[in-house]
N, C-alpha and C positions, 0 to 999 in steps of 0.2 A: 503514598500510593503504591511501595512496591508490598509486597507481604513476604513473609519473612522464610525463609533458606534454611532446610534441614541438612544439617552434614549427615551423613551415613554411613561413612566411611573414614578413617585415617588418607584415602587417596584426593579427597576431598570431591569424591561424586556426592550428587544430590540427588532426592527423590525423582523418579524418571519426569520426564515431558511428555503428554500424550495430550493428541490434536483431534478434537471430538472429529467425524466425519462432516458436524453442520459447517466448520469453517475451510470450507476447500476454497482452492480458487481456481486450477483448470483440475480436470477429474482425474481422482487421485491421489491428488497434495494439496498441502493446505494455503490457504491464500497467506502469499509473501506479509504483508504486513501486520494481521492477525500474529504470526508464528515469530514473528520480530517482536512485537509487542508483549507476548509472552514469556519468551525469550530476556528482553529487556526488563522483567520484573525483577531478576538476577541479580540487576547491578544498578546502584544509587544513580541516581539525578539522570542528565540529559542522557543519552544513549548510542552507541553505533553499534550496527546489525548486519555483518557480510552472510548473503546466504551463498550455499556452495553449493548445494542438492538439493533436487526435489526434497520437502519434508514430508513424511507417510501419513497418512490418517489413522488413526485408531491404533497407534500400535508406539509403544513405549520405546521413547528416546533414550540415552545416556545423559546427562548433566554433570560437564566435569568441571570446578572451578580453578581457575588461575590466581587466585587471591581475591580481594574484595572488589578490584575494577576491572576482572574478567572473565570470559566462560564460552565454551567449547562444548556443539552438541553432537552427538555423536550417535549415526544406528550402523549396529553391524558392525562396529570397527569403524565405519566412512564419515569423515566430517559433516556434518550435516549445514551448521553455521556456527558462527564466531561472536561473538558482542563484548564492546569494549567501553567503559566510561568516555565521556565527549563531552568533556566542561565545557567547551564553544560552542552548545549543541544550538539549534536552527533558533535565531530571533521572532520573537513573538511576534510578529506583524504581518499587513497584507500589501500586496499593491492596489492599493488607493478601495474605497470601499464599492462593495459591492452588496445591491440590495434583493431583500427576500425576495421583490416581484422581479429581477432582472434574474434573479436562480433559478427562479419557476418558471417563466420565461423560455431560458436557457436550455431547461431538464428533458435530456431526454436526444438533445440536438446535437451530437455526437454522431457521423455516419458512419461510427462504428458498429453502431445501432441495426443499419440496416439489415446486416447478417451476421448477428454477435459469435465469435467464436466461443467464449466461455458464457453459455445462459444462466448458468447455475452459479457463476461464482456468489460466494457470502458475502461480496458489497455490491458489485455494479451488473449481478447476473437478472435478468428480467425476468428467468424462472423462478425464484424463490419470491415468495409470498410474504405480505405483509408480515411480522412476528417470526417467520425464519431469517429473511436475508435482509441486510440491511437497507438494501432496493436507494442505494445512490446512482444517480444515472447520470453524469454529467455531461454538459453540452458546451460551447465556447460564447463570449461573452460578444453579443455586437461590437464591431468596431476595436477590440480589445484582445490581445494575447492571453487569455485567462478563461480558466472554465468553470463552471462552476453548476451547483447542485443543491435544493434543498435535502435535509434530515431532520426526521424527527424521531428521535429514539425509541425504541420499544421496552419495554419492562422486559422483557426477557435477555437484553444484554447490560442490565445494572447491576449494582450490588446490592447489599441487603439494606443500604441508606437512598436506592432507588439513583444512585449515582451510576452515568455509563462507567463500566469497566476499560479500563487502561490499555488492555489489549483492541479491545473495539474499539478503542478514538488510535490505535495505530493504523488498524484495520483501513477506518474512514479516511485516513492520510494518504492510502495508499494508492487503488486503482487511478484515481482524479488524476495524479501525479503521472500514471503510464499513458491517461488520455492526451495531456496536454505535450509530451515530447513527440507522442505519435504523430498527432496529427499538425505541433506546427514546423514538423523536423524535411518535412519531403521528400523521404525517404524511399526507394524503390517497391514497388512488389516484392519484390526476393528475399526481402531485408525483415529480420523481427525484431523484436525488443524482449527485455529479458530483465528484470528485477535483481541489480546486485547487492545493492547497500541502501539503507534508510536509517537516517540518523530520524530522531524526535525529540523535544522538549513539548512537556505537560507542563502549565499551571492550575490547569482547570477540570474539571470536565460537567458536560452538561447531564441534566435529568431526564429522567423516562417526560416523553411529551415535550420536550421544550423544541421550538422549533430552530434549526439550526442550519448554520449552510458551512456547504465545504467548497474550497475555492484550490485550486492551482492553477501554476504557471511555467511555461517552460523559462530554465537558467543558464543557457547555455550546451557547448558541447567540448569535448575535447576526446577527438578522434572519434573510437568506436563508445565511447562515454556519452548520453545524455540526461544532464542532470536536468531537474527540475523543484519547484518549492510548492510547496503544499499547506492550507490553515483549516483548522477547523473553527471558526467561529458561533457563539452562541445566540439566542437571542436578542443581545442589544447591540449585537455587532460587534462586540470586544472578540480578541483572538485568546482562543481555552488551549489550543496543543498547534506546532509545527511542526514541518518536515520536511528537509530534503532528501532528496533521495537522486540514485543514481541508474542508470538504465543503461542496458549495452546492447549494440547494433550486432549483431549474428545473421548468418546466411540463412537460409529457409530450402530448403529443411535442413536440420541439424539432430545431431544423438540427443535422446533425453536424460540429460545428464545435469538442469539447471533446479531452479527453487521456485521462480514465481508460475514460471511458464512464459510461453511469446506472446505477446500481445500482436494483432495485428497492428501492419502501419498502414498509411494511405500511400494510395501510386502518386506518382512524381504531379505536385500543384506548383502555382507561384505560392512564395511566400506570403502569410498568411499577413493580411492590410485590413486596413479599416471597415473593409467590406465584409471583414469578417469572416472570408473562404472558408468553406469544410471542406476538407480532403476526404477521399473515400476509402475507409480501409479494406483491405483484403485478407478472405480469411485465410489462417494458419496453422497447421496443426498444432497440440499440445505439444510444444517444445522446453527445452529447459536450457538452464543458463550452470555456468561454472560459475560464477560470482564475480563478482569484481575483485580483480587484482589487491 
């Protein structure tokens, strides 16, 4: 699944990186896991993905590589992100199954919903339409710390075997993953979240039409760190790609200086129980993250 790396150089830069304008995710830059994904085409097997700065839209990266298990993107001179081989990259599995009617169910039930700060983004924005965005919407799961969303792929993010592309099942790993820290983390108003790292492993990926659900969960925290796991599952329920990923707690407002953007968080709830609490997020401006450490 990766496709193949032109040297161009003795320095060992590669053909540039450029991030159509349809894959943003807040306005501006491109959605964290999209530009991970792409990014991770780079380097064999499982993968890890620090971003440092916002990524630009439309406009030509550098591609430096480090040998065969690394790579460094670069605009302007400024780091952009890093990617590293990750043989222990995220376990194929979920917690516990989750079905099509309890995602449909689910979608949509996220009150982050109620005044989305990014409408537009290319997976979880409500503004793009059918055949542009990939209109994942996810919601939390009754009774259960997990959230989850159906997909059903479009023809216009496959390849020429009518397979989703690599970078769009990162893509799909990604937002779920910033819902479910946000809202089961109860974290203050003041507080945002910020996309630093996402590892993935692909075995699969699904077809244009097949119906699909994408599921996360929060995994913990450790300080200003909140990590979470993420699957994309196919139609018969087997898991096709994972993801962990890592999110970092920042004050609000902050210089835009990050890669995914802030995610709003919900104001201070009880911890999220069988009852299934939604927290409420609150909006945020377009902020950015340094990356993870």
């Amino acid at each position: 699944m990766k496709p193949s790396t032109v040297i161009t150089s003795s320095t060992g830069m590669t053909d540039p990186l450029v991030i159509a304008s349809r894959f943003c995710g807040p306005p501006g830059s491109g959605n964290g896991g999209y530009v991970c994904g792409r990014i991770a085409a780079h380097v064999d097997g499982p993968v890890t993905v620090t971003l440092r700065r916002p990524p630009p839209l439309a406009t030509p990266m550098a591609v430096e590589r480090g040998g065969e298990s690394s790579i460094r993107i670069y605009h302007d001179g400024t780091l952009i992100a890093e990617a590293t081989a990750s043989p222990g990259g995220p376990a194929l599995e979920a917690p516990g199954p989750v079905s099509l009617a309890e995602a449909r169910a689910a979608a949509g039930g996220s009150r982050y919903y109620t005044d989305p700060v990014f409408p537009d983004c290319f997976v979880c924005g409500m503004g793009r339409g059918p055949g542009d965005g990939l209109r994942i919407f996810p919601g939390p799961l009754t009774g259960r710390a997990v959230w989850a969303a159906p997909w059903t792929p479009d023809p216009s993010v496959t390849d020429a075997g009518e397979r989703v592309r690599p970078e769009v099942a990162w893509a799909a790993l990604d937002c779920p993953s910033g819902f479910a820290v946000a809202e089961a983390a109860g974290l203050t108003q003041d507080t945002a979240i910020l996309l630093g790292r996402m590892t993935a492993s692909l075995a699969g990926l699904p077809v244009a039409g097949d119906q699909c659900l994408v599921i996360a969960w929060p995994d913990g925290r450790d300080g200003r760190k909140l990590l979470a796991g993420s699957a994309l599952l196919g139609p018969d329920g087997q898991v096709l790609a994972a993801a962990r990923t890592v999110w970092l707690t920042v004050p609000r407002p902050v210089p835009a200086l990050g890669a995914e953007g802030a995610r709003p968080v919900p104001r201070p709830v009880p911890a999220l129980g069988a009852e299934g609490a939604r927290p409420v997020p609150r909006p945020v401006p377009a902020l950015g993250a340094e990356g993870a450490p």
